[in-house]
N, C-alpha and C positions, 0 to 999 in steps of 0.2 A: 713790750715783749710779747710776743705770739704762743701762748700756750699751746701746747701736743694736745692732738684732738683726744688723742690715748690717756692721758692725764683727766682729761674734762670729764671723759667717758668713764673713768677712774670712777674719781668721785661723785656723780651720777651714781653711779652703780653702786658704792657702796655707803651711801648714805642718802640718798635720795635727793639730794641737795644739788644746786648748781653752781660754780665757781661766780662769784662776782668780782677777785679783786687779786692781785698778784705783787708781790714786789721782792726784787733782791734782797736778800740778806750776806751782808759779807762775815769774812772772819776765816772760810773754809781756802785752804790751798791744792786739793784735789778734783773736789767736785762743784760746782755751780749749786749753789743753795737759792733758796728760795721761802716767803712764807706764801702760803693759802689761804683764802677767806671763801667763805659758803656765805649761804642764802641766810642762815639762821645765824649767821656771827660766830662761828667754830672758826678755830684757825690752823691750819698744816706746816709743819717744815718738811721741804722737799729738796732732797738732793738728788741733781742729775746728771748721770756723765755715760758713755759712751756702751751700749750694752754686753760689749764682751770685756764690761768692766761689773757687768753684773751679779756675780757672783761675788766681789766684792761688796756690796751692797747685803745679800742674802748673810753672806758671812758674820756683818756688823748687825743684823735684825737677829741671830743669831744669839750673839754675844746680849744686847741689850736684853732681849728675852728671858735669858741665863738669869741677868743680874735684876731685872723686875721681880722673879720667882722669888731667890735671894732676899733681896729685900722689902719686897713685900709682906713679908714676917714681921718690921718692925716698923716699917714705915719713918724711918730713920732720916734714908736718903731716896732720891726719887730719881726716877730712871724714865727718861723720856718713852711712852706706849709708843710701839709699831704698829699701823694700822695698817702698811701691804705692800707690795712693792708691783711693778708694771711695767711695760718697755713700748715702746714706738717704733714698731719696725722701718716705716718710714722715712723717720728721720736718723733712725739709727741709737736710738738715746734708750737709757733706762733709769728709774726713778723710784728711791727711797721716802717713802711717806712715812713718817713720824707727829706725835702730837707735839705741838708750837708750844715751848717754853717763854715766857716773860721773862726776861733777866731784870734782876732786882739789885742792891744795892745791901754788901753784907753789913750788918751791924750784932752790934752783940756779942751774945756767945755764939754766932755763925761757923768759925774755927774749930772752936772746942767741941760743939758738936758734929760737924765735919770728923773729923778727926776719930771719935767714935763710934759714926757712923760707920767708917771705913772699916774699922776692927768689927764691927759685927759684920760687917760682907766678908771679911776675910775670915770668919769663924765656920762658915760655910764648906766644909772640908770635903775631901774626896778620898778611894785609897790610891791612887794613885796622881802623879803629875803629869800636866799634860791637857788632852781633849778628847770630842771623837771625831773630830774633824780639823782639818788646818786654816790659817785664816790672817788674816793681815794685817800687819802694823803698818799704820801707814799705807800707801800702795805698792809694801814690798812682802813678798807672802814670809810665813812666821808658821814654822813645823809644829805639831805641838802632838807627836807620838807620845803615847801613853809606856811611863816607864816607872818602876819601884823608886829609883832611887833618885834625887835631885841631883848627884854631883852628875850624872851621864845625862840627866834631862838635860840639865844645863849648858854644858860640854855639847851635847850632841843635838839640840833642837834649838839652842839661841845661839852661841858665841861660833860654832862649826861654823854652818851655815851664811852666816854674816860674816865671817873673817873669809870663807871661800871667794862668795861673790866679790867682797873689796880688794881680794887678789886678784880676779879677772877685769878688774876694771883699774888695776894697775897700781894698786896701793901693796901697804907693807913689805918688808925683803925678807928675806930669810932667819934673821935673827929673830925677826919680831913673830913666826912661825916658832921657830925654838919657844921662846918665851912663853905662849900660847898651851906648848907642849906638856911643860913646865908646871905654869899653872895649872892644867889638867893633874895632873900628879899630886899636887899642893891642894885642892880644895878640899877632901875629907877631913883635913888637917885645918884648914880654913872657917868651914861654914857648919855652924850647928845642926843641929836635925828640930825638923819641924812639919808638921804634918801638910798637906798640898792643901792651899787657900786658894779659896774661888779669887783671882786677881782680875781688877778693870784691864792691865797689860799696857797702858800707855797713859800713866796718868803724872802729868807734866801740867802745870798750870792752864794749858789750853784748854784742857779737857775736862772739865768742869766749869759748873758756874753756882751763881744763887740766884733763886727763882724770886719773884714779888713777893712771900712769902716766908724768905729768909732762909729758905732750905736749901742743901744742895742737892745739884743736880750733877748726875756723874752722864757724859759725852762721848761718844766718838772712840767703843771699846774694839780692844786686842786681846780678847778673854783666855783663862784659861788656868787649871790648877796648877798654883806653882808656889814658893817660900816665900812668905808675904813681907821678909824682908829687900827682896828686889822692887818691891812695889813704891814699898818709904825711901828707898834708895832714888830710884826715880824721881820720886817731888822734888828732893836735894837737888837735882842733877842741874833747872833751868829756872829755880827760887819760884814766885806763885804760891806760897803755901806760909800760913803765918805761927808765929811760933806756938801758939794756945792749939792748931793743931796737932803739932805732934805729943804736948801736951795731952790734947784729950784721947790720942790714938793709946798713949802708954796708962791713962790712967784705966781705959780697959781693955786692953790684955801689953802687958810690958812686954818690951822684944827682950831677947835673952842678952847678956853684957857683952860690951864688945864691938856692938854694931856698926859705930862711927869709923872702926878699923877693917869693918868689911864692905864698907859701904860702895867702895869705888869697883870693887870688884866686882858687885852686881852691875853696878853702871858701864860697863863694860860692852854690856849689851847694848843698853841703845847710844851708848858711844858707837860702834859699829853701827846701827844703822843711820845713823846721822853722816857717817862716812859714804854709804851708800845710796842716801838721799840725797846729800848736800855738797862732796865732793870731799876736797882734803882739807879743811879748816878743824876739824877733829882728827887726822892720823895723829898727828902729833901729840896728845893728848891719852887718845887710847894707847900710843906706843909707852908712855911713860909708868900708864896703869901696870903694865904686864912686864917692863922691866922691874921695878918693884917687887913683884911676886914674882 
């Protein structure tokens, strides 16, 4: 593979070092990954894809930044460092540098402290829900205006939005709008009140890992403040998560009763974007959630 002279010049520039060594890393379905090797035995993950997809990039060094701050307080869970981002006019590319994780092999209480890990980044509060910029799940953009209240954050900056789009690409009929409507009306009545938690925003078992060191590593965020019961809702959604996690997430801070009966209601959301990613093998699924309520 031919490295971008932009990239080389990269890291030249900012560490003095020179690339000696490159190889694919797979796993990603958007961008072209890669690791980096230097002169001195440091190693990079680099993602690359198209530069007017750059801003996606800036977006995600964004989020990752958020949650370093975050948990850098306890050193808990570990957030891959952003060292910069670059583009190659030339070729057309642009290029997310990050520090290279070793993935390790979980043992132990890797779960359990996972798990409370997570409860302290979500202890992390805001006064409002939301962001101050918008930013992406996936490579599908994700609203994230700043609002008082979760049931209109929710209503109006996750499920609106996605339920619009998968009507112009020819999903759901008119009922399952009613239903939608419905639901809007029913969530006060629904979903507890709980203060806005710094959320990873897409954490699905892909999106994490454990490093040689037994720790995890939270991947590949959609940040943003929001009720950190759509977060646990999420892990349920595609399994990846073991049961001593949610164990150790309850033993500190217990979510309030009830949760397992709102749980699909948050899932709701990335039921939708999965319908907009992936096509119709979730309408049917989402339409069941929202007949229900």
């Amino acid at each position: 593979m031919t490295l971008s002279p932009a990239l080389l010049d990269f890291f030249l520039d900012r560490t003095g070092q020179e690339v000696t060594g490159d190889a694919p890393v797979g796993g990603g379905c958007i961008n072209d990954t890669m690791q980096i090797s230097l002169q001195d035995g440091s190693r990079y993950f680099v993602k690359q894809n198209k530069i007017s997809l750059r801003d996606m990039f800036e977006k995600e060094a964004a989020g990752l930044q958020l949650m370093a701050d975050a948990a850098g307080e306890t050193g808990e869970i570990r957030i891959p460092e952003v060292t910069g981002l670059t583009e190659d006019h030339e070729s057309g590319q642009a290029f997310l540098i990050l520090s290279f994780v070793d993935e390790g092999r979980r043992s132990g209480d890797f779960d359990r402290r996972f798990g409370r890990a997570l409860a302290g980044l979500h202890r992390h509060a805001n006064r409002q829900y939301g962001l101050d910029h918008d930013n992406y799940i996936g490579r599908l953009p994700q609203k994230n205006d700043w609002r008082d209240n979760w049931n209109s954050f929710f209503m109006e900056c996750r499920l609106e939005p996605q339920f619009a789009m998968a009507r112009e690409r020819g999903f759901f009929n008119g009922p399952a709008r009613q239903s939608l409507d419905r639901l809007g009306k029913s969530l006060p009545e629904l979903l507890p009140d709980e203060p806005p938690s710094l959320l990873h925003g897409d954490l699905w078992g892909g999106n994490y890992m454990c490093d040689n060191e037994n720790q995890p590593v939270l991947i590949d965020p959609a940040v943003y403040y929001g009720h950190r019961e759509t977060e646990l809702a999420f892990t349920t959604l595609f399994g990846g998560f073991g049961r001593d996690f949610y164990s150790g997430y309850e033993e500190s801070w217990p979510l309030q009763p009830g949760f397992s009966e709102r749980r699909d209601i948050y899932n709701l959301y990335p039921l939708l974007v999965h319908v907009n990613l992936f096509g119709g093998m979730y309408v049917s699924q989402t339409e069941s959630i929202l007949r229900r309520y």
